[in-house]
C-alpha positions in Angstrom: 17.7 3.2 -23.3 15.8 0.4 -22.1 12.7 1.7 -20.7 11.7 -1.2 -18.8 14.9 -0.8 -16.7 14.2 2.7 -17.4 11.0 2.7 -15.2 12.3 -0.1 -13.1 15.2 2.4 -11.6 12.6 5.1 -11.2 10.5 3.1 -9.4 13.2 2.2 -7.1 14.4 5.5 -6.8 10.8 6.6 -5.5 10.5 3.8 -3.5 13.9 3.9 -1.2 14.3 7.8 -2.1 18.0 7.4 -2.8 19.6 6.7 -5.9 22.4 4.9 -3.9 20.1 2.7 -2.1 18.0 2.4 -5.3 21.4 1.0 -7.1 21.9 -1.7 -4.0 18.7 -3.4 -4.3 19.1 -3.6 -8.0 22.6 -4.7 -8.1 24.0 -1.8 -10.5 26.1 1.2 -10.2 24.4 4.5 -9.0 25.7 6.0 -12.1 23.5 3.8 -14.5 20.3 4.0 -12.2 21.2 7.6 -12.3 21.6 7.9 -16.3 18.6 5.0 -17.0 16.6 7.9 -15.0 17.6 11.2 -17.0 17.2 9.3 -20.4 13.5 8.6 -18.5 12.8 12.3 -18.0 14.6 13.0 -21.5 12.3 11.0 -23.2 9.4 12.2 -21.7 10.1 15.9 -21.4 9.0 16.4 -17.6 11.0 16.5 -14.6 10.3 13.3 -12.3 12.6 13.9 -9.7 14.0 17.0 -7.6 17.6 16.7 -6.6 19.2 18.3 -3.7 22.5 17.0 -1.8 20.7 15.4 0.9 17.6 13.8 -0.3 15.6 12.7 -3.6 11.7 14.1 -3.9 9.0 12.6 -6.7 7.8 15.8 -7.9 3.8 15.9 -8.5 4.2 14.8 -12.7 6.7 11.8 -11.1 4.1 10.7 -8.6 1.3 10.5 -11.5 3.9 8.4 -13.4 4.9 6.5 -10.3 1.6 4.6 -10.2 1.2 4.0 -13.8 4.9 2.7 -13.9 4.3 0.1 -10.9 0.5 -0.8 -12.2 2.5 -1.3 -15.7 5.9 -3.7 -13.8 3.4 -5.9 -11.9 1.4 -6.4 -15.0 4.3 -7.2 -16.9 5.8 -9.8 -13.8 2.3 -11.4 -13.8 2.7 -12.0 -17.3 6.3 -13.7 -17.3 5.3 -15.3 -14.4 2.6 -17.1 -15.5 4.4 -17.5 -19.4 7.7 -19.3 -18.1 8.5 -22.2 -15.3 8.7 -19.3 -12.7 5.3 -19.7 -12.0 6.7 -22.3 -9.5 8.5 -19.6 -7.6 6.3 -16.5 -6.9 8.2 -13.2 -7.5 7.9 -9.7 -7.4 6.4 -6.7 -5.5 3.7 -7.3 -3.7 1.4 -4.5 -1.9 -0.6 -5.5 1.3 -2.4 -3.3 4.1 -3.2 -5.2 7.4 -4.8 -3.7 10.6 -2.2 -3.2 12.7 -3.0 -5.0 16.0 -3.3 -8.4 13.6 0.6 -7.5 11.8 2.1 -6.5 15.0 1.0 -9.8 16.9 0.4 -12.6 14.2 1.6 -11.5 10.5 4.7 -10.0 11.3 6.4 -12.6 13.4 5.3 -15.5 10.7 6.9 -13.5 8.0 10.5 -15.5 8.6 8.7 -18.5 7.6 7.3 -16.7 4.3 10.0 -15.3 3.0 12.2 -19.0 3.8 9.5 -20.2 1.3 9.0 -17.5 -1.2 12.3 -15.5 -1.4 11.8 -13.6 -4.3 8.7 -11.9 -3.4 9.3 -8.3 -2.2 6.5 -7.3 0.5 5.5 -3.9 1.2 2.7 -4.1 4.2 0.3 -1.1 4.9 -0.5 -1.3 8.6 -3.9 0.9 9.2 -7.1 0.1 10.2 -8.2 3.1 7.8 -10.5 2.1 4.5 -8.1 1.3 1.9 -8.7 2.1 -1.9 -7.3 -0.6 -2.8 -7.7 0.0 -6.9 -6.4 4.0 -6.5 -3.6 3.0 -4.3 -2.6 0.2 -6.2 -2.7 -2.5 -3.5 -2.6 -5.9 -4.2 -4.6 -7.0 -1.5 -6.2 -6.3 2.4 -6.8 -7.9 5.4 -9.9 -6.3 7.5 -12.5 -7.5 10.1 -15.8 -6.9 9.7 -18.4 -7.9 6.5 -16.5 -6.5 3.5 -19.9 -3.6 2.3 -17.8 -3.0 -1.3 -19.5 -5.2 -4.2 -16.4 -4.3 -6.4 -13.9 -6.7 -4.6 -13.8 -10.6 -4.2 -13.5 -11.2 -0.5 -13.1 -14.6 1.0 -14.0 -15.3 4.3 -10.6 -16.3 6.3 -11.0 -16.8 9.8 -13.5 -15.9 12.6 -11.6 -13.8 15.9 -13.4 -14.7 19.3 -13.9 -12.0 21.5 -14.1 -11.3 25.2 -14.5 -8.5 27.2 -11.4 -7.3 29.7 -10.4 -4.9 32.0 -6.7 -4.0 33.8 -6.6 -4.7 37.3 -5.9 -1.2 38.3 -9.2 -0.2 36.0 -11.2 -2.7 38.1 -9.8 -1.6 42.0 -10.8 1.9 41.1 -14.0 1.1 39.7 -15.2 -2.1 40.7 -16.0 -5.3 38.9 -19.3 -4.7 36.9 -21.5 -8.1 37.4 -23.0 -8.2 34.3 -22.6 -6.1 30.8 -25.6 -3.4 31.3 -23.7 -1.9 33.7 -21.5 0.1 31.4 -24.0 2.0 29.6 -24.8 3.9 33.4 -23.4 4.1 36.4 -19.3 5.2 36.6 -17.8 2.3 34.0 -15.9 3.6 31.1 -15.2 1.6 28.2 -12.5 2.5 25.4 -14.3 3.3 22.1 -13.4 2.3 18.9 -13.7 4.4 16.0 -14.8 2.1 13.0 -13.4 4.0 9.3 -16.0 2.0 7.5 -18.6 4.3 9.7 -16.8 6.8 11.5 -19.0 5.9 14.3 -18.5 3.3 17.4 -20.5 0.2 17.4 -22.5 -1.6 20.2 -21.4 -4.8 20.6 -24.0 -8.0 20.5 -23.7 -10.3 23.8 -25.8 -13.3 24.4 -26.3 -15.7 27.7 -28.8 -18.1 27.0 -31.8 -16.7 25.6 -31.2 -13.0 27.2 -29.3 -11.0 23.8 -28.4 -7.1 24.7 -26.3 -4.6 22.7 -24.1 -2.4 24.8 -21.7 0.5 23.5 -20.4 1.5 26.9 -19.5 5.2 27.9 -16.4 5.8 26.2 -14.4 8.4 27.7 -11.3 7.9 25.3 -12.2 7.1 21.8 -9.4 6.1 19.2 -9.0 4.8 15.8 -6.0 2.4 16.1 -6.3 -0.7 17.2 -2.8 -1.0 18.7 -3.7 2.3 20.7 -7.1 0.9 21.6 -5.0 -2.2 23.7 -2.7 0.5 25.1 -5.5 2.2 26.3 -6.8 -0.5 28.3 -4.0 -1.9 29.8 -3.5 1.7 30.8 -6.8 1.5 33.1 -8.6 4.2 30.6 -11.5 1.9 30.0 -13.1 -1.5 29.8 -11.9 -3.1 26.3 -13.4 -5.7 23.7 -11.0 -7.4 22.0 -10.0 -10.6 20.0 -9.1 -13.5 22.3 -5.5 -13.5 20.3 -5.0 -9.5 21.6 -6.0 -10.7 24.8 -4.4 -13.5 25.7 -0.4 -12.3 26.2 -1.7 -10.0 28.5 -4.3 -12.4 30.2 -1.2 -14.6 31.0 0.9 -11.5 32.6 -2.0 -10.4 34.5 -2.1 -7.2 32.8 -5.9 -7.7 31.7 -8.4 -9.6 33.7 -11.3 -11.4 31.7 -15.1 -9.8 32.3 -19.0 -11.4 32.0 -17.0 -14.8 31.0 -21.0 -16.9 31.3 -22.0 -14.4 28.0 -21.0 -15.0 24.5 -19.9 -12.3 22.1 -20.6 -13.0 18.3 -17.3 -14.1 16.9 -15.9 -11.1 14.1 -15.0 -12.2 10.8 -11.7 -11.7 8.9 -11.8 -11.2 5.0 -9.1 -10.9 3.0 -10.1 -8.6 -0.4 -8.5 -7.8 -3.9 -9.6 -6.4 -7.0 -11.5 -9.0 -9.5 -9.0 -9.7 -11.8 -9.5 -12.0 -14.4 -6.0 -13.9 -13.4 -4.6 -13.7 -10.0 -0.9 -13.5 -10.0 1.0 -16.1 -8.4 2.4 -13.6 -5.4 -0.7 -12.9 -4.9 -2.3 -16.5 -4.8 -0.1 -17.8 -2.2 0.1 -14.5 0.3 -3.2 -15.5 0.2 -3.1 -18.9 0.7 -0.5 -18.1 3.6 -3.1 -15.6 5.8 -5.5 -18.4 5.2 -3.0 -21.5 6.8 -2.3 -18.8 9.5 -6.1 -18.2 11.1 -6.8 -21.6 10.7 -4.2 -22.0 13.2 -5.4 -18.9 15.4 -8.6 -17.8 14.3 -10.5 -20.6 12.4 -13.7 -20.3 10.4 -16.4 -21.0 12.9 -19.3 -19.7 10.7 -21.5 -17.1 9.1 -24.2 -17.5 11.4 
C-alpha cells in the first residue's frame, strides 16, 4: 500500500462523500480508491468510514485523522512545490473563508479568470462572516473587514471599502427622508443592525461633515448576522442600511436603494486578508493572495490607515 495515495483517497472520499465521485476526481477506479482505503483502516486498526448503500459518513476517529491527513498532503505539496520547477505553476488544495456579500458580488464572478491562470489549484471557499479559526480548521487563509485584534496571524492590509448610507424607496415613502443622521437614534427611523462575530454586539458607525463628527447605531428593529441577509433586509424596506459603495451600487442603478446624508463622510472600512505565520508561504497561497490584492485595487483601493 502506498499510504500517500492511501490518505490521498481518504481525503477525497471525506471530501465528496462518495467513493465514486472520489475515484472521478482522481482518475482511478472506485475499486482501488476503495481497497487504498480498507488497507488505510487495516493498517491503523480503526474504522474511518461508515458504509451504508446510499451514502459515506467520516466516523468521529476518521474526522480526527481527516485534519491531520490534509495538514500532512499540503505540507507535503508545499514541499514538492517549492523543491521542483512547479513552483511556476501553483497547485493543490487551497482553503479560503470570505464574507459572503464580498464572494457573492466580487470574488466569485473573477474566479473564471483565476482558474484560466492557475488551473491546478483546487479552491474550497468558506463563505461566513463568522470568526474563523483559521489554525483548528485548517484554513489556508481569510478575507475579513475590520482591524484584524488576533496578534497570532500576519494580516496585510488589502483594500479600503467606502461606505454610504441607503434606504429603499418604499422604506423612505412610509417613513420619510431623515435630513440628517441623528435622526435615527429617536424618532420612528429603523435601521438594520448588524451583528459583528468579533463582538457579538452592533457598532455605531463614525460620520463626519466638516468639523461636526457623531456616532449613530440607529434603532434596529431586525438585527442579523449575514451580510447577504443584512442587503435583503434593506431592500425589503425593514430598515435604513450602511453598506460598502460596491453592495450598493447595482441596486443604486435599479433604483432599488436611494442614497442618504450624501454632504457627510463615513470612515472608509478596511479589508485584511490573514494567514497563519508560516515560515514559507506556499506558492497557492502566495498568488490567491496576490489575486484579492489586484482585485480591490480595482474596487476597493487602499486609501489609508488614518
Amino acid at each position: 500500500m502506498d499510504r500517500f495515495d492511501a490518505m490521498q483517497a481518504f481525503a477525497r472520499v471525506v471530501e465528496t462523500g462518495s467513493f465514486t465521485k472520489a475515484a472521478a476526481t482522481l482518475h482511478m477506479s472506485k475499486t482501488s480508491v476503495t481497497q487504498l482505503v480498507q488497507q488505510l483502516e487495516a493498517r491503523l486498526r480503526v474504522r474511518l468510514l461508515n458504509r451504508t448503500t446510499r451514502k459515506v459518513n467520516v466516523t468521529a476517529d476518521g474526522a480526527a485523522y481527516y485534519e491531520r491527513v490534509i495538514r500532512l498532503l499540503a505540507d507535503m505539496d508545499d514541499a514538492e512545490t517549492s523543491l521542483s520547477s512547479a513552483s511556476m505553476t501553483p497547485r493543490g488544495r487551497l482553503r479560503v473563508d470570505v464574507p459572503s456579500p464580498l464572494a457573492r458580488m466580487l470574488l466569485i464572478p473573477a474566479l473564471p479568470g483565476f482558474f484560466a491562470r492557475y488551473p491546478e489549484i483546487q479552491l474550497t471557499m468558506g463563505v461566513s462572516d463568522r470568526i474563523v479559526d483559521i489554525i483548528g480548521e485548517n484554513v489556508d487563509c481569510v478575507v475579513r473587514g475590520g482591524e484584524i485584534t488576533d496578534q497570532s496571524l500576519v494580516a496585510r492590509h488589502v483594500g479600503d471599502l467606502k461606505l454610504g448610507i441607503y434606504a429603499a424607496p418604499g422604506y423612505l415613502q412610509r417613513f420619510g427622508t431623515p435630513a440628517q443622521p441623528r435622526e435615527l437614534e429617536e424618532g420612528r427611523h429603523s435601521t438594520v443592525g448588524f451583528l459583528w462575530f468579533r463582538t457579538g454586539k452592533t457598532l455605531p458607525y463614525a460620520m463626519q461633515r466638516g468639523e461636526e463628527r457623531i456616532e449613530a447605531q440607529g434603532r434596529p428593529q431586525l438585527t442579523v448576522d449575514d451580510g447577504n441577509a443584512y442587503l435583503a433586509a434593506g431592500l425589503a424596506g425593514l430598515g435604513i442600511l450602511w453598506l460598502p459603495q460596491y453592495m450598493a451600487k447595482p441596486h443604486l442603478v435599479s433604483g432599488e436603494l436611494l442614497p442618504l446624508f450624501e454632504d457627510w463622510h463615513m470612515v472608509p472600512m478596511p479589508m485584511y486578508l490573514a494567514f497563519p505565520p508560516n515560515r514559507h508561504v506556499s506558492a497557492k497561497v502566495r498568488v490567491f493572495i496576490d489575486w484579492v490584492m489586484e482585485l480591490m485595487a480595482e474596487h476597493a483601493p487602499v486609501i489609508g490607515r488614518g
